[in-house]
MARBA-3410 file (N, C-alpha, C, O; in Angstrom, 1 decimal):
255
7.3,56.2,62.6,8.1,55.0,62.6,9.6,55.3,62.6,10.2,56.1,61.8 ~ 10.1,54.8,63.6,11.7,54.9,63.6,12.6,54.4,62.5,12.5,53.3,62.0 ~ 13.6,55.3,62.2,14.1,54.6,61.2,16.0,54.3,61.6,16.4,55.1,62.5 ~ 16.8,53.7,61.2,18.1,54.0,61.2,18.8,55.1,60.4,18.0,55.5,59.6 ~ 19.3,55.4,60.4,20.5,57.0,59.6,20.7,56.1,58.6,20.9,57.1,57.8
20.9,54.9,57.5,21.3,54.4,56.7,19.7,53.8,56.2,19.7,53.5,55.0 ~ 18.6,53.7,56.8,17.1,53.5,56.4,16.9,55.0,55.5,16.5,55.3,54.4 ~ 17.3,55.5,56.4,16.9,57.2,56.6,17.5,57.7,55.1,16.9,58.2,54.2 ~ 18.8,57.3,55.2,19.6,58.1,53.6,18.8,57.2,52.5,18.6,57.9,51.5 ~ 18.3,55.5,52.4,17.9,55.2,51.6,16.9,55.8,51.3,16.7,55.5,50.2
15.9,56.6,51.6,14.2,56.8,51.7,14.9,58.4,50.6,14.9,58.7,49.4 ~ 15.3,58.9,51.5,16.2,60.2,50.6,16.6,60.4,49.5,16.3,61.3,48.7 ~ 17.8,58.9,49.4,18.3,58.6,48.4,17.3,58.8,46.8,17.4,59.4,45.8 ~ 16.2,57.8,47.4,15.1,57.3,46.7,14.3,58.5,45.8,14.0,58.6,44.6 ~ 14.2,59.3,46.8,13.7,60.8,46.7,14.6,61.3,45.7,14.2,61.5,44.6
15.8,61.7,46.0,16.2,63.0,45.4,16.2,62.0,43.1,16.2,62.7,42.1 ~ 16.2,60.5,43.3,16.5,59.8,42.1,15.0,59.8,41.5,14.7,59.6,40.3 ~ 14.2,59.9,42.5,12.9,60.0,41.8,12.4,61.6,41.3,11.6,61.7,40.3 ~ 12.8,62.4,42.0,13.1,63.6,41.4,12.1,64.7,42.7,11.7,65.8,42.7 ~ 12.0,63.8,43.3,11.4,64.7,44.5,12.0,65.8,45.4,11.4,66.5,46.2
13.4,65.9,45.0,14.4,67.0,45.6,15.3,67.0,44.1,16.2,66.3,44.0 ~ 14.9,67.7,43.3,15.4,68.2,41.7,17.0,68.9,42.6,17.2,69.3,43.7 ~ 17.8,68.9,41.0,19.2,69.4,41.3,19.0,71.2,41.8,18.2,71.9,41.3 ~ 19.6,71.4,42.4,19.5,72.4,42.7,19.0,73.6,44.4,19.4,74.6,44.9 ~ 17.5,72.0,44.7,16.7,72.1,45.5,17.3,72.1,47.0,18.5,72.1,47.1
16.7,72.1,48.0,17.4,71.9,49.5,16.7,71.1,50.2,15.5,71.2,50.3 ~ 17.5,69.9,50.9,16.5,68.7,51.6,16.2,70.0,52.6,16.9,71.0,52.9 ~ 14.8,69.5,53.0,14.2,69.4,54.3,15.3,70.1,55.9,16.3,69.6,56.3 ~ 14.7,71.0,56.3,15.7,71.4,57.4,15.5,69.6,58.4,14.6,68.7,58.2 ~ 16.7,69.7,59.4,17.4,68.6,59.7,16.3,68.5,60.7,16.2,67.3,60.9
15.5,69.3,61.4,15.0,69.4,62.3,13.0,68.7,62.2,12.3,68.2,63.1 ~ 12.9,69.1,60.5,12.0,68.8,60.1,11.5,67.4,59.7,10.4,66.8,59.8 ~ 12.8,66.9,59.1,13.2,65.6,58.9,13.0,64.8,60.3,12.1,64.0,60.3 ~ 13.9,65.1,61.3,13.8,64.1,62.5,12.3,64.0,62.5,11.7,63.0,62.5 ~ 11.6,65.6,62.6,9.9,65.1,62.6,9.1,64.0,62.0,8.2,63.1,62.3
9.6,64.3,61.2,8.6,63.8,60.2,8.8,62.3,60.5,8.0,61.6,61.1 ~ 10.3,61.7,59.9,10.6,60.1,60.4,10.7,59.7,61.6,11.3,58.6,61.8 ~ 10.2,60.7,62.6,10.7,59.9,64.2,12.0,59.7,64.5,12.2,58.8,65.4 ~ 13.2,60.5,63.9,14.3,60.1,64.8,15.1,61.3,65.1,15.3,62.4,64.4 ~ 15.5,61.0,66.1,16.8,62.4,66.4,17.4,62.7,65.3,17.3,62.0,64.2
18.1,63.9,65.6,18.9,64.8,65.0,19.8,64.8,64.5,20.2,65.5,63.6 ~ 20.9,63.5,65.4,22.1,63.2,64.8,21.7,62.1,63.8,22.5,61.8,62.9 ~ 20.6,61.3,63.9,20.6,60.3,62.8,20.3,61.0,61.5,20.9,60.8,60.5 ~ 19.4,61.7,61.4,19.4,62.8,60.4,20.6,63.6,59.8,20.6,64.0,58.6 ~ 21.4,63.7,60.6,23.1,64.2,60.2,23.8,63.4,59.7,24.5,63.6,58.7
24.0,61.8,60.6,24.5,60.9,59.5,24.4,60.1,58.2,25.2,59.3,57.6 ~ 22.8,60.7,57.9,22.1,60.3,57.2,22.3,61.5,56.1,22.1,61.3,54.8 ~ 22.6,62.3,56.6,22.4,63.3,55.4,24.0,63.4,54.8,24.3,63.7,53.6 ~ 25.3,63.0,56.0,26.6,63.0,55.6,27.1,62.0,54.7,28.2,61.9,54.1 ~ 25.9,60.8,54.7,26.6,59.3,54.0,25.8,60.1,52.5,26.4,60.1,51.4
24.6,60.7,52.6,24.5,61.2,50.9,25.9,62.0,50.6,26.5,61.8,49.6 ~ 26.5,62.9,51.5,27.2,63.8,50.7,28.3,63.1,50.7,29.1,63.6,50.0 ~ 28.9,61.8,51.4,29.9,61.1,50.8,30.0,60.3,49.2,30.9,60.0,48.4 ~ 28.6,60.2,49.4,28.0,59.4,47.8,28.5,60.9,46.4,28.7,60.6,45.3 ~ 28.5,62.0,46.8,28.5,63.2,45.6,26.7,63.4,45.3,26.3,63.6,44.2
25.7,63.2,46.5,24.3,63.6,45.7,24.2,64.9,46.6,23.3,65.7,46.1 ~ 24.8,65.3,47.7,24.2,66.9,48.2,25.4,66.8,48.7,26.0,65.8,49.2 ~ 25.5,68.5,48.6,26.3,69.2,49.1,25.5,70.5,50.2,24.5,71.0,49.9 ~ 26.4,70.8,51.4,26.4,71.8,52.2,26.9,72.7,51.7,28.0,72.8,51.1 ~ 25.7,74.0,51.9,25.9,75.2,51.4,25.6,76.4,52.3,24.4,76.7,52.5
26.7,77.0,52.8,26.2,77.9,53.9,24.9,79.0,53.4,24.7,79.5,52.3 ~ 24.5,79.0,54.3,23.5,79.7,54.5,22.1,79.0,53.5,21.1,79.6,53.2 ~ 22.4,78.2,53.2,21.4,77.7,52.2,20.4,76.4,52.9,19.2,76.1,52.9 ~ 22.1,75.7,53.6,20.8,73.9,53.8,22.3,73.3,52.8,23.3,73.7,52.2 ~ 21.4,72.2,53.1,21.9,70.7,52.3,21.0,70.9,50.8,19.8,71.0,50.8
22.1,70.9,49.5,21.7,71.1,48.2,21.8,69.8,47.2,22.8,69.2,47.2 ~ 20.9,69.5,46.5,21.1,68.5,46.2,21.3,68.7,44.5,20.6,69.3,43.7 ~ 22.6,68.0,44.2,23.6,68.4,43.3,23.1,68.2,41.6,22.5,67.2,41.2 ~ 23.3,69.2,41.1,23.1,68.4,39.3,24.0,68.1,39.1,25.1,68.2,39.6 ~ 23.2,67.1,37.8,24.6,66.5,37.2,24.5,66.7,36.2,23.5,66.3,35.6
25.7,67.7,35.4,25.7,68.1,34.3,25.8,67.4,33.4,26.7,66.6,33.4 ~ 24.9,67.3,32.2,25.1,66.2,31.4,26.5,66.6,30.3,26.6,67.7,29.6 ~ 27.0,65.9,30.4,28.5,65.9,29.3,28.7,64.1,28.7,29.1,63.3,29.5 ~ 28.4,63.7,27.6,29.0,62.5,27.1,30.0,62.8,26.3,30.0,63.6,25.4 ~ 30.9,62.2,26.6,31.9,61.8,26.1,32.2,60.8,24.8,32.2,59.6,25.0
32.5,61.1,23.5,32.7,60.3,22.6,33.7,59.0,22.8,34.4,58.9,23.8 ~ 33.8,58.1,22.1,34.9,57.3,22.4,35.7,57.4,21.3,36.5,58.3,21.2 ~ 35.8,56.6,20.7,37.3,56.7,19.2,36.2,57.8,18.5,36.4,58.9,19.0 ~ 35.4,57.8,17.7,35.2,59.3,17.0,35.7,60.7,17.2,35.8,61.5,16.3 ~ 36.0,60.9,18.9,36.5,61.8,19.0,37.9,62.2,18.5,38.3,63.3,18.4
38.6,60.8,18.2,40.0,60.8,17.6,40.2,60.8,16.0,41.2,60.8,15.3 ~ 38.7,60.8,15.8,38.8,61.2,14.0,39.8,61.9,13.6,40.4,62.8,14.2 ~ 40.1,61.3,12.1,41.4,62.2,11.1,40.6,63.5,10.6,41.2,64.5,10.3 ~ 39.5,63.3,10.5,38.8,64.0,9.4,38.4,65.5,10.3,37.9,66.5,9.8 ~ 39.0,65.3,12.1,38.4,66.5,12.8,39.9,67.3,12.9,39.9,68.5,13.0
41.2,66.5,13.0,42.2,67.2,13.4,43.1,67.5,12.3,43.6,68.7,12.1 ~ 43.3,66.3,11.5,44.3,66.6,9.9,43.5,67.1,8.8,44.1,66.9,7.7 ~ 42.4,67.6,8.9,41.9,68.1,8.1,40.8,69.1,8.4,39.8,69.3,7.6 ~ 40.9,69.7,9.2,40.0,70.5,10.4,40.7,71.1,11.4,41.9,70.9,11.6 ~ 40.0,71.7,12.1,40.4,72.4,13.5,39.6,71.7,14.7,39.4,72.4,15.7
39.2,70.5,14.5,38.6,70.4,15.9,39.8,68.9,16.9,40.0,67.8,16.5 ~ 40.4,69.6,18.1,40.5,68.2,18.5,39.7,67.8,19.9,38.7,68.3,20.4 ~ 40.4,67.0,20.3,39.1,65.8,21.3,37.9,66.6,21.7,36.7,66.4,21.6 ~ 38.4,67.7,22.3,37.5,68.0,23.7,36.8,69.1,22.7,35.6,69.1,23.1 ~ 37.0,70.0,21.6,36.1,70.3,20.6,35.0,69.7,20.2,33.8,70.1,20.3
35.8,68.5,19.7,34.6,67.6,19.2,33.7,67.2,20.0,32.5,67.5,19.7 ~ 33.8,66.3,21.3,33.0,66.5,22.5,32.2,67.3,22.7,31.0,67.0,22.9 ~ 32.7,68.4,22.8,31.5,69.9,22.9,30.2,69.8,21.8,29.0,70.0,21.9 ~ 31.3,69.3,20.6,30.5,69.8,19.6,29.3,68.7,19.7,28.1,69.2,19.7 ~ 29.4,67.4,19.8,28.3,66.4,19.8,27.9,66.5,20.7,27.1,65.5,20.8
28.0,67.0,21.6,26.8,67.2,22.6,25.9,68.7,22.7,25.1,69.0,23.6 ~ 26.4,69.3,21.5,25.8,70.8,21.6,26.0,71.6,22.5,25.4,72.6,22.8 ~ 27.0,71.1,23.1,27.6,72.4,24.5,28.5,73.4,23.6,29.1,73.1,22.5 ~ 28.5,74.2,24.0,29.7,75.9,24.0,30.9,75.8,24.2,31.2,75.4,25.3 ~ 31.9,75.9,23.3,33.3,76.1,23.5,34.1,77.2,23.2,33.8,78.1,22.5
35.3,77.1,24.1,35.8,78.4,23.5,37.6,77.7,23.4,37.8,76.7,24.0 ~ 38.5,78.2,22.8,39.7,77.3,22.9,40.4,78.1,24.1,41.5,77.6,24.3 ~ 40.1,79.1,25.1,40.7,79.2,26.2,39.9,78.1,27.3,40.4,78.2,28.4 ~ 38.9,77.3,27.1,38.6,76.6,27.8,39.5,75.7,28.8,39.5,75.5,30.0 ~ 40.5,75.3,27.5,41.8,75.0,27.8,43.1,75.3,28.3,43.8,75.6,27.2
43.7,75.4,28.9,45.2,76.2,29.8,45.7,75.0,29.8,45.2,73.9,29.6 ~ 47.5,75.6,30.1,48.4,74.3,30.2,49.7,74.9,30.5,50.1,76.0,30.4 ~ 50.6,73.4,31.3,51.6,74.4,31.7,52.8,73.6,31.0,52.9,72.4,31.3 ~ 53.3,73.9,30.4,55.0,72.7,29.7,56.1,73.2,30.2,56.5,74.3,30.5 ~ 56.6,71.8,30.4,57.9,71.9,31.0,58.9,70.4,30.5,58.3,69.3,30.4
60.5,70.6,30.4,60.9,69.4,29.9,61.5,69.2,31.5,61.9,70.0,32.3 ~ 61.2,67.4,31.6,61.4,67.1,33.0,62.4,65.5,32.2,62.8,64.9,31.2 ~ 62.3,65.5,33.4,63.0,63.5,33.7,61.8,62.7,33.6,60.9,62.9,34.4 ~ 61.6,61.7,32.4,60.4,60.9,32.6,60.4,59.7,34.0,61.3,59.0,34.4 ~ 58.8,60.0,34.8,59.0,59.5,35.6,58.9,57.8,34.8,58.7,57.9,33.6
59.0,56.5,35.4,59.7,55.3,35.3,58.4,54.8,34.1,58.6,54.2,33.0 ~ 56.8,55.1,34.7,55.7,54.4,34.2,55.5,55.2,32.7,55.0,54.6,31.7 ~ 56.0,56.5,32.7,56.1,57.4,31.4,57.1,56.6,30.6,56.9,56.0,29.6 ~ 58.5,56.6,31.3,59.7,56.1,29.6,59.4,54.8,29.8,60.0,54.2,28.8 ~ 58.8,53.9,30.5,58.0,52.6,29.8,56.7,52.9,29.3,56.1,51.9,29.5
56.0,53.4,28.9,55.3,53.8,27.6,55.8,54.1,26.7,55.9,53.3,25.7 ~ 56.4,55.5,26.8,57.3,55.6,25.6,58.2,54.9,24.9,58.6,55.1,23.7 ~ 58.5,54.1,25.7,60.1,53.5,25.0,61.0,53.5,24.9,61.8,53.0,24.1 ~ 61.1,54.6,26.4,62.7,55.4,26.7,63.4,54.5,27.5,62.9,53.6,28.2 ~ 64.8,54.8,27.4,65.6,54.4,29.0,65.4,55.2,29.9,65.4,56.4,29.8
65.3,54.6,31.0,65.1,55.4,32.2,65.6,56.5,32.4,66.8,56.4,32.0 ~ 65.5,57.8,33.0,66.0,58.2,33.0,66.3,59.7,31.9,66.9,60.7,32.1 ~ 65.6,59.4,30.6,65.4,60.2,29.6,64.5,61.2,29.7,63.7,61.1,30.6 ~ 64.4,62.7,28.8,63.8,63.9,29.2,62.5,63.6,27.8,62.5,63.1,26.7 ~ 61.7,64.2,28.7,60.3,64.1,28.1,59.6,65.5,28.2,59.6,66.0,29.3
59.0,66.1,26.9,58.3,67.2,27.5,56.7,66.8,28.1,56.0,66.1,27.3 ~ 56.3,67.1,29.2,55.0,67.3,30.2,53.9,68.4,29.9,53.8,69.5,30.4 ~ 53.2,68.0,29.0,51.9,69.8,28.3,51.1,69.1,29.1,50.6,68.0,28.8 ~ 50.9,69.9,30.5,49.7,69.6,31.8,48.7,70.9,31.0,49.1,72.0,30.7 ~ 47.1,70.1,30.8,46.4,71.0,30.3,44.7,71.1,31.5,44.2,69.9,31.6
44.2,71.6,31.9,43.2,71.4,33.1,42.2,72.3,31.5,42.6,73.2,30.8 ~ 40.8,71.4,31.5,39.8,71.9,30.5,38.7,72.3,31.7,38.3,71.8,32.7 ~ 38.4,73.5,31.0,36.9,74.1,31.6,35.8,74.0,30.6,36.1,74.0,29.4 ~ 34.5,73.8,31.0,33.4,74.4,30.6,32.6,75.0,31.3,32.3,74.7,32.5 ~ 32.0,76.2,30.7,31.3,77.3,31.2,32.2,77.5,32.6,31.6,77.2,33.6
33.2,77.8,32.8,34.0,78.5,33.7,34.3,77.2,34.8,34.8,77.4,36.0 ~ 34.2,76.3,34.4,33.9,75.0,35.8,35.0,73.7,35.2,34.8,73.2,34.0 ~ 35.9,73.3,35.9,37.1,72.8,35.6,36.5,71.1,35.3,36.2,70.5,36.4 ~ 36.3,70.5,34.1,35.8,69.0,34.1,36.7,67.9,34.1,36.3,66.7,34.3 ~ 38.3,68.3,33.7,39.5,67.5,33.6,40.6,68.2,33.6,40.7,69.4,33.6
41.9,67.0,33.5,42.9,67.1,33.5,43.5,66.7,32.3,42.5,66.6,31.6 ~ 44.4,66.5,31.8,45.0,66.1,31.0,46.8,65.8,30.8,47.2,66.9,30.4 ~ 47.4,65.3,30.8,48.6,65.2,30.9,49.5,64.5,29.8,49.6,63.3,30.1 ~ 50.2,64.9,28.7,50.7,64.3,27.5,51.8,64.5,27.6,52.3,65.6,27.5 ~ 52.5,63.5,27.9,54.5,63.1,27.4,54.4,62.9,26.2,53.5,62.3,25.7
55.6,63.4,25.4,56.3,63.4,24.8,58.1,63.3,24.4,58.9,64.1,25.0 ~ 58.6,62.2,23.4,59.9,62.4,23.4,60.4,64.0,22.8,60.2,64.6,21.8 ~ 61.4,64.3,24.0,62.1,65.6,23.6,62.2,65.9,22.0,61.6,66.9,21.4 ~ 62.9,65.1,21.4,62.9,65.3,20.3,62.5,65.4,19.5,63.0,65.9,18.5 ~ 60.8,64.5,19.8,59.8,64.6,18.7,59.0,65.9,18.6,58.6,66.2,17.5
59.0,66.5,19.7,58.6,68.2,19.9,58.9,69.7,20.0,58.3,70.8,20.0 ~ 60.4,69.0,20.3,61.1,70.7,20.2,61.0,71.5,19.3,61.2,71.2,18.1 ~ 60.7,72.6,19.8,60.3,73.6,18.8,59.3,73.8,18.2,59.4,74.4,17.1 ~ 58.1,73.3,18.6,57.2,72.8,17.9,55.8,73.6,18.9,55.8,73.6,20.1 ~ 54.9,74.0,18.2,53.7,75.1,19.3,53.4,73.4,20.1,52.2,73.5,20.3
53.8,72.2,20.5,53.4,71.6,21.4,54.0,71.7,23.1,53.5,71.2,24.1 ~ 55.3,72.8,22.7,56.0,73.3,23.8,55.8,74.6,24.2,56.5,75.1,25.0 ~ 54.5,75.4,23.4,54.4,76.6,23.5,53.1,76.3,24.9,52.4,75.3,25.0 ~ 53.1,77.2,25.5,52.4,76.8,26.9,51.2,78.3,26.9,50.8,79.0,27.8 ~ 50.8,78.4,25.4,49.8,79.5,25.5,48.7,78.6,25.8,48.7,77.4,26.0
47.5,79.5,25.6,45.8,78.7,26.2,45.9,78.1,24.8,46.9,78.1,24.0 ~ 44.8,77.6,24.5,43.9,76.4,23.9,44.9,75.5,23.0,46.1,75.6,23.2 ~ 44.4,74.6,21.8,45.1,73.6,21.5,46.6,74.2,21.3,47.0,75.3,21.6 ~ 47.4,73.3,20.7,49.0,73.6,20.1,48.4,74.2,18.6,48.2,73.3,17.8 ~ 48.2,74.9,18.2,47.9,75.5,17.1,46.7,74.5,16.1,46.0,73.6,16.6
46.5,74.8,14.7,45.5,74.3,13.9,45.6,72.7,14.0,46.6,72.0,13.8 ~ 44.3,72.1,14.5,44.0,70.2,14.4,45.2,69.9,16.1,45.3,68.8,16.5 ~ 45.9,71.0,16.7,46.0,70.5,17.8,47.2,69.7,18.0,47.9,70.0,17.0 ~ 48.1,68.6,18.7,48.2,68.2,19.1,48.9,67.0,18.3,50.1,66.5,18.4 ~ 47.8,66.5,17.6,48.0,64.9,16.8,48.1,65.8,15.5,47.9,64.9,14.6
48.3,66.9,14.9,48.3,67.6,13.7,49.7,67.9,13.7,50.5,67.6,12.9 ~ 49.9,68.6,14.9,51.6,68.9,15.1,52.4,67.7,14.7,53.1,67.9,13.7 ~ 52.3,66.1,15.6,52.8,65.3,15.1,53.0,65.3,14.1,54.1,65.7,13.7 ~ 52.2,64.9,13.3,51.6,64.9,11.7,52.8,65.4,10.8,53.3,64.8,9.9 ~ 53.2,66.9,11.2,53.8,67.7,10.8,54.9,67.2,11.0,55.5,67.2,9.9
55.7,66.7,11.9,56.6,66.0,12.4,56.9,64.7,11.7,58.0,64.1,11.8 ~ 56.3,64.4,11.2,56.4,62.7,10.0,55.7,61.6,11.2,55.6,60.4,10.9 ~ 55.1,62.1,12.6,55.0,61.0,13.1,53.0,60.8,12.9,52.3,60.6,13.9 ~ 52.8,60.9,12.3,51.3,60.8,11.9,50.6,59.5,13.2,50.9,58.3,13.2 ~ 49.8,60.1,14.1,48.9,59.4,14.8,48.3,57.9,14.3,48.3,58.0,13.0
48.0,57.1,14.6,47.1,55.9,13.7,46.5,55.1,14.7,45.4,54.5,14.5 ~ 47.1,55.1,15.8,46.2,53.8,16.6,46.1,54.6,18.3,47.2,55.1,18.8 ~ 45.3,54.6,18.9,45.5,54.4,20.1,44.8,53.7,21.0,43.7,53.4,20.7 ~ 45.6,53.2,22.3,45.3,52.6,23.1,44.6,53.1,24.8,45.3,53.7,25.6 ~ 43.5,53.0,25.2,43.0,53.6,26.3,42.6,52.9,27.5,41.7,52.0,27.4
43.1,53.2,28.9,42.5,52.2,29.8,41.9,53.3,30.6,42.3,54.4,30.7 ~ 40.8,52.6,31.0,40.0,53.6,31.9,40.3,52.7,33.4,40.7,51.5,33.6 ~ 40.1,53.7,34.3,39.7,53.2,36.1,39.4,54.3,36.3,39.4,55.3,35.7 ~ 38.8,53.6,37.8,38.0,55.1,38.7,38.2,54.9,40.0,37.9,53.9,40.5 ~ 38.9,55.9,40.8,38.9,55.5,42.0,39.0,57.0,42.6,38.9,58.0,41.8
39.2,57.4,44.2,39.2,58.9,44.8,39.9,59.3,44.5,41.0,58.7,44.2 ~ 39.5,61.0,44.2,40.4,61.7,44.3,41.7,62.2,45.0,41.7,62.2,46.2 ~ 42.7,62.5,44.4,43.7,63.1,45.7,43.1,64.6,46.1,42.3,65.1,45.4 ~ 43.9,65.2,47.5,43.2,66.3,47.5,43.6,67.7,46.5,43.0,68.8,46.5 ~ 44.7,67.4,45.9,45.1,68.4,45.0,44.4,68.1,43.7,44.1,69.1,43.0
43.9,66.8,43.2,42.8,66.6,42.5,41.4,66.9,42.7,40.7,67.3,41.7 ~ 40.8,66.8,43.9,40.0,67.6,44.3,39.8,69.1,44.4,38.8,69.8,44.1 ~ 40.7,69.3,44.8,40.7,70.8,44.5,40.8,71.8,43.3,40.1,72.8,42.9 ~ 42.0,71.0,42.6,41.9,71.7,41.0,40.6,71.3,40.0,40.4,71.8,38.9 ~ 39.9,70.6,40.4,38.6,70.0,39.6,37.5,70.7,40.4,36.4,70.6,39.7
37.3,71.3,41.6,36.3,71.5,42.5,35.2,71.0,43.3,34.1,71.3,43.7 ~ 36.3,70.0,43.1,35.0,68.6,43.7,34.4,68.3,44.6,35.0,68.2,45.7 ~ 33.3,68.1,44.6,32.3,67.5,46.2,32.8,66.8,46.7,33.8,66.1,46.3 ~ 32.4,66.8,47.9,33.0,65.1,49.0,32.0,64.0,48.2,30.8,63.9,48.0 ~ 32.9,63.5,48.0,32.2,62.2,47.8,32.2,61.2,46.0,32.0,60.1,45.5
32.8,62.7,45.4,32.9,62.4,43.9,34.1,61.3,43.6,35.0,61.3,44.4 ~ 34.0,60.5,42.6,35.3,59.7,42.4,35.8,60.7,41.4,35.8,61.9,41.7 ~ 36.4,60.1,40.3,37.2,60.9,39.5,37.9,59.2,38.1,38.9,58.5,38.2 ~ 37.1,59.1,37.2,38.0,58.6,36.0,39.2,58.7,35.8,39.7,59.8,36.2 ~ 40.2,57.7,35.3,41.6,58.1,35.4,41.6,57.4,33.7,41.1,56.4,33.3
42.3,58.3,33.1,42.4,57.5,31.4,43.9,57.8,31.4,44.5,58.9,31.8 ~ 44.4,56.4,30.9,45.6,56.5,30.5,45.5,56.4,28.7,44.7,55.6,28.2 ~ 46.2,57.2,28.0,46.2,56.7,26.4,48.0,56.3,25.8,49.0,56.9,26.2 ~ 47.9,55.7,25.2,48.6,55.6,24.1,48.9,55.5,22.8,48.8,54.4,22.2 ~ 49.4,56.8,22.0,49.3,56.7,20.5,50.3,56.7,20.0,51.2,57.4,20.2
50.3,55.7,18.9,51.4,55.0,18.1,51.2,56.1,16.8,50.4,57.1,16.7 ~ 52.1,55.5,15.8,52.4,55.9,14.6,51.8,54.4,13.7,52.2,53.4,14.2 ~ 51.0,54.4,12.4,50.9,52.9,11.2,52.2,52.3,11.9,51.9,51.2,12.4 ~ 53.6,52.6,12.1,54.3,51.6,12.4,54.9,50.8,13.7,55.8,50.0,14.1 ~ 53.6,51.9,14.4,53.7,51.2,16.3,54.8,52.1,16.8,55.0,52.1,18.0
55.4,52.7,16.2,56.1,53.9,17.4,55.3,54.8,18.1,54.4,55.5,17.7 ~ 55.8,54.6,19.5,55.2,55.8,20.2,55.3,57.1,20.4,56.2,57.8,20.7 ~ 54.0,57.4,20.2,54.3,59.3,20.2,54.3,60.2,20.9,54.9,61.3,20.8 ~ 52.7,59.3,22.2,52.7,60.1,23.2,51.8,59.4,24.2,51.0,58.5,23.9 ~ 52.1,59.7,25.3,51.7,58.7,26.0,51.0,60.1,27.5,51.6,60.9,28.3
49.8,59.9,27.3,48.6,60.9,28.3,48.1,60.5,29.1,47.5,59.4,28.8 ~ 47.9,60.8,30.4,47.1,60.8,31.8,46.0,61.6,32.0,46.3,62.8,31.8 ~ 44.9,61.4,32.2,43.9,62.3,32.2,43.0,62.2,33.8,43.2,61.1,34.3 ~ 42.4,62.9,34.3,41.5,62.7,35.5,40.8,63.7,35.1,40.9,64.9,34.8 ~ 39.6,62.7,35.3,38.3,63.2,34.9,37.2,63.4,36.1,37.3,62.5,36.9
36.1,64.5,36.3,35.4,64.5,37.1,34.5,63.5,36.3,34.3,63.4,35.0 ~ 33.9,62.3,37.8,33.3,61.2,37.0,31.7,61.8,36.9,31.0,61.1,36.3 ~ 31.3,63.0,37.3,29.5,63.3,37.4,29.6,63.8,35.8,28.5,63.8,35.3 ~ 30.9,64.1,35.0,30.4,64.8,33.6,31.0,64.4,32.4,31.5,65.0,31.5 ~ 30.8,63.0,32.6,31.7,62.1,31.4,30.9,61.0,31.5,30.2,60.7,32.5
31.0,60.3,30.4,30.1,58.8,29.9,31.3,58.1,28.7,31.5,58.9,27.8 ~ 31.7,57.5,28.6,32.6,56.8,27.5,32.1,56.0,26.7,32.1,54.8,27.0 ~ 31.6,56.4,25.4,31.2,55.3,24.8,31.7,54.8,23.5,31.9,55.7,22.7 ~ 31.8,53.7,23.3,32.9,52.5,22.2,31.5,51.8,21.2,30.5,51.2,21.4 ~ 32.3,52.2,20.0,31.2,51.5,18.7,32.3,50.6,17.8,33.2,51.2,17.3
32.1,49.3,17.8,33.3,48.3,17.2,33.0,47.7,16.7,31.9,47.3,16.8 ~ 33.8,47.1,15.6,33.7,46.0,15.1,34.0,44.8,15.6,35.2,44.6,15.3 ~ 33.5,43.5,16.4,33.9,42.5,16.8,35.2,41.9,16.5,35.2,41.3,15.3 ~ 36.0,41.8,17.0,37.1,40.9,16.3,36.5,39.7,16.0,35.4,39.2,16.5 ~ 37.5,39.0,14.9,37.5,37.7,14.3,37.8,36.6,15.8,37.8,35.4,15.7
END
């Protein structure tokens, strides 16, 4: 029975979700495929190119078309911002993360590069600068098990940081509780933040620094964390590989 290249990727599709081509495995050579469903060879190619635009197989020389795992990683939602893990502990976000899902960490997992720049326009409107004002930039890219899962990007006002291990640009957190502890230290004690999630493609320099398949999107989290009295402290961009993250929120209903 003849099929179309988009019949063709559904039947596949179907396959690799039912577990009939497991992560790791290799579809069917392209040649065997046309056999089997009765169609040429290029329909089998564009059939096999619309999965790898989807992120479910990737081309691997000398191997075949591989069909991709997906690492499981959940992602906490506010628990990960617990007091009890950073001001009174050593764990922050992406620790804690690890730790509730039983995965491996190490704090070189983490790298970063700091630099004091000119806040671009959407940063000193978070912050609450005039345009135009210097902000320090701690760009941090996280690995697990050697494989790049995010980005991370935290402004800060100059002043709230100078001198402070949040401008020190060694590997893993800014010293003990990290980040939101440093503050702390600073009088500006964390209390509330604000998070918007989207997802849309990668750029290719996002693709590249994350090692991404054709076809993967990428999470975009913007945060913002105040001080009990609503000053701003720091305002973070993050891009996330979307195959190793889940976000999940436990609330109280408002009134």
């Amino acid at each position: 029975m003849a099929h179309g290249y988009r019949e063709l990727a559904s039947i596949l599709r179907e396959g690799i979700q039912r577990g009939d081509y497991p992560p790791g495995s290799t579809l069917p050579k392209q040649a065997d495929l046309a056999r089997d469903y009765a169609v040429n060879v290029k329909t089998v190619r564009n059939a096999v190119a619309l999965l790898e635009s989807e992120g479910l197989v990737t081309p691997v020389r000398r191997r075949g078309t591989v069909v991709r795992s997906r690492p499981p990683m959940r992602r906490l939602g506010m628990e990960r911002y617990a007091k009890s893990n950073w001001k009174f502990g050593d764990r922050v976000a992406f620790i804690a993360d690890r730790d509730a899902n039983g995965q491996t960490w190490d704090r070189s997992d983490q790298t970063q590069m700091v630099e004091r720049i000119e806040a671009p326009a959407h940063v000193a409107k978070a912050l609450q600068l005039d345009p135009g004002s210097d902000v320090y930039a701690r760009a941090r890219v996280v690995r697990h098990e050697g494989h790049p899962t995010h980005t991370l990007t935290s402004y800060y006002r100059a002043e709230d940081v100078e001198g402070t291990p949040l401008v020190d640009p060694a590997p893993g957190p800014a010293g003990r509780g990290g980040g939101f502890a440093v503050l702390t230290l600073q009088g500006l004690e964390p209390d509330q933040i604000t998070e918007t999630l989207t997802a849309r493609m990668p750029t290719p320099d996002e693709s590249a620094t994350l090692e991404l398949p054709a076809g993967e999107p990428v999470m975009v989290l913007q945060r913002i964390t105040r001080t009990k009295e609503g000053r701003v402290v720091e305002y973070a961009e993050g891009v996330h590989a979307s195959s190793r993250f889940a976000w999940t929120y436990t609330f109280t209903m408002p009134d």
